[in-house]
C-alpha positions as CSV (number, residue, x, y, z in Angstrom):
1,X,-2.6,-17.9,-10.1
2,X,-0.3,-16.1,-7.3
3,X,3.3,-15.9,-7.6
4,X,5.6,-17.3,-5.1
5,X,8.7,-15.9,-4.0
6,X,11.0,-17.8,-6.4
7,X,9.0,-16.1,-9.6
8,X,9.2,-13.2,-7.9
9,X,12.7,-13.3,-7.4
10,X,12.9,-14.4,-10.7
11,X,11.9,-11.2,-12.2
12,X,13.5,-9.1,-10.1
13,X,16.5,-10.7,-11.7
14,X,15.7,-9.8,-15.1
15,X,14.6,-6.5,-13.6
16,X,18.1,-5.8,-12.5
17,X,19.9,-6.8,-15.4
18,X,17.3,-4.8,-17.8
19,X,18.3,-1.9,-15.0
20,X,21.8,-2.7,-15.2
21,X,21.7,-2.5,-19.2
22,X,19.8,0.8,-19.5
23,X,21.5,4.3,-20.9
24,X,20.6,6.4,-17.4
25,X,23.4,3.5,-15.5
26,X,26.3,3.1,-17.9
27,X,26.0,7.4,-18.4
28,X,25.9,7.3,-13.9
29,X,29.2,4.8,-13.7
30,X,30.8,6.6,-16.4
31,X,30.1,9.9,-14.4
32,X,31.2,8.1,-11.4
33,X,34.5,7.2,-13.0
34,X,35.3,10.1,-14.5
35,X,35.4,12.1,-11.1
36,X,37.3,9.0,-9.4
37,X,40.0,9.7,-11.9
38,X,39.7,13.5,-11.6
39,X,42.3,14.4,-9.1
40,X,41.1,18.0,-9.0
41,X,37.1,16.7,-8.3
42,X,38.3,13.6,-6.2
43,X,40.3,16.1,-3.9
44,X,36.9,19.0,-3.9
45,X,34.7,15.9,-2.6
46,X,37.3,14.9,-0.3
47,X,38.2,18.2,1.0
48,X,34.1,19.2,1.4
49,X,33.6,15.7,3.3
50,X,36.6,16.5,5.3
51,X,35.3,20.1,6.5
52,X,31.6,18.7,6.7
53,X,32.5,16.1,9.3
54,X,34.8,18.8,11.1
55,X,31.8,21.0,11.3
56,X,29.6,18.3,12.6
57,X,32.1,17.5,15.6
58,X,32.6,20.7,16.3
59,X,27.8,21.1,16.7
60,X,28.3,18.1,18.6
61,X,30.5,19.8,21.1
62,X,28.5,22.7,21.5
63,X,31.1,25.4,19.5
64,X,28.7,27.2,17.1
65,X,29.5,27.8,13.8
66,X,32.0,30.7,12.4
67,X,30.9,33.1,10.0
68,X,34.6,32.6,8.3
69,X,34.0,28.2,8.2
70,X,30.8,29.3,6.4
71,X,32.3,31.4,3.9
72,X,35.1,28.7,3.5
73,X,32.2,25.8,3.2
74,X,30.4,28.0,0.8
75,X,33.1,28.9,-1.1
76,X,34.2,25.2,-1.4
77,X,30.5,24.2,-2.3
78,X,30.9,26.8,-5.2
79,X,33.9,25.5,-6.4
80,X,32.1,21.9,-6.5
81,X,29.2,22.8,-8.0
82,X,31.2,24.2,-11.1
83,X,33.3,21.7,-11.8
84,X,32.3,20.2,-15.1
85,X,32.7,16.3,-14.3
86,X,31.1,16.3,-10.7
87,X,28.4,18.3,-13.0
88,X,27.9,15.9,-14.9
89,X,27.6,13.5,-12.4
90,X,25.0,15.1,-10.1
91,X,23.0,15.2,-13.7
92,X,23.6,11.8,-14.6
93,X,22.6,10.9,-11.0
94,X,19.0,12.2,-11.3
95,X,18.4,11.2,-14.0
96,X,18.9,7.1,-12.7
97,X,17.4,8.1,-9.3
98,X,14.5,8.9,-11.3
99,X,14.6,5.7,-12.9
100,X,14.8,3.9,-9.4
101,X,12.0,6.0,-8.4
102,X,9.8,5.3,-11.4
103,X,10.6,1.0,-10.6
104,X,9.6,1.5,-7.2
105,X,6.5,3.5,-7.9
106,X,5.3,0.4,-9.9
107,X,6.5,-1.8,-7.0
108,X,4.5,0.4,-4.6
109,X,1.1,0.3,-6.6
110,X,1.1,-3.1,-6.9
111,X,1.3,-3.2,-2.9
112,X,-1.4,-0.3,-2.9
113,X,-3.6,-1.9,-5.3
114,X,-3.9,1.4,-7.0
115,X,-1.8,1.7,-10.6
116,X,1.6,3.5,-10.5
117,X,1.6,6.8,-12.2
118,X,5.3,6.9,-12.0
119,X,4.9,4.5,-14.5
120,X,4.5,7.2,-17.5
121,X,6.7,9.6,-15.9
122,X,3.8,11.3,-14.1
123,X,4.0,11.9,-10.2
124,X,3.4,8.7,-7.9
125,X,-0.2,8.2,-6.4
126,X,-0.4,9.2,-2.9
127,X,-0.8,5.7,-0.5
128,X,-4.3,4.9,1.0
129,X,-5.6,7.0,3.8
130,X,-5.5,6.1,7.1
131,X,-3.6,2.8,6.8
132,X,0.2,1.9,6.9
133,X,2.3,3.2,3.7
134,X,4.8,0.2,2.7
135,X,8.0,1.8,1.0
136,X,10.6,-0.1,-0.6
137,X,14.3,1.6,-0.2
138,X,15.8,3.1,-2.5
């Protein structure tokens, strides 16, 4: 019998809240929260936005790079990539990702008519030759 919209909607819902209940979210928003209330890794983010989007402008006018911004973005990304909280965020981040990815591997083989390998943990089938690849976003 096919589904209509409202069962699929349906179990979406429960989909969400399963997603919503597993260990890889509560360990990402309790990531997230710990560097919100990290002064020291809330000003690094802030700080490596700030010079990103100042570097950007600056393409977009035409001035090329310094050698000495590059050094200072560098040494900025080095501080940032030691700190132990934002750590543990970027980890705590792939590891839900990859749970998002695995759902919408499933979600994508049911469209393909192929089964999803992302199912086990295994890479994601490649889509059908020739023929347009539907993705869901992420």
């Amino acid at each position: 019998m096919p589904s209509d919209t409202t069962q699929v909607m349906e179990a979406a819902e429960k989909v969400a809240q399963l997603l919503g209940q597993h260990p890889a979210v509560a360990k990402y928003k309790q990531a997230q929260r710990a560097v919100a209330d990290d002064p020291d890794a809330s000003r690094l983010l802030a700080e490596f936005d700030r010079q990103i989007h100042r570097l950007a402008q600056q393409q977009q006018s035409g001035m090329q790079v310094t050698a000495a911004q590059q050094d200072q973005l560098e040494a900025l990304q080095t501080k940032i990539i030691s700190h132990i909280k934002i750590k543990a965020l970027n980890m705590a981040q792939v590891e839900y990702v990859d749970l998002r990815r695995r759902i919408g591997a499933l979600l994508d083989g049911a469209v393909q008519e192929k089964p999803a390998a992302g199912a086990g943990g295994g890479p994601a089938q490649a889509g059908p030759t020739g023929g347009p690849r539907i993705t869901m976003p992420r």
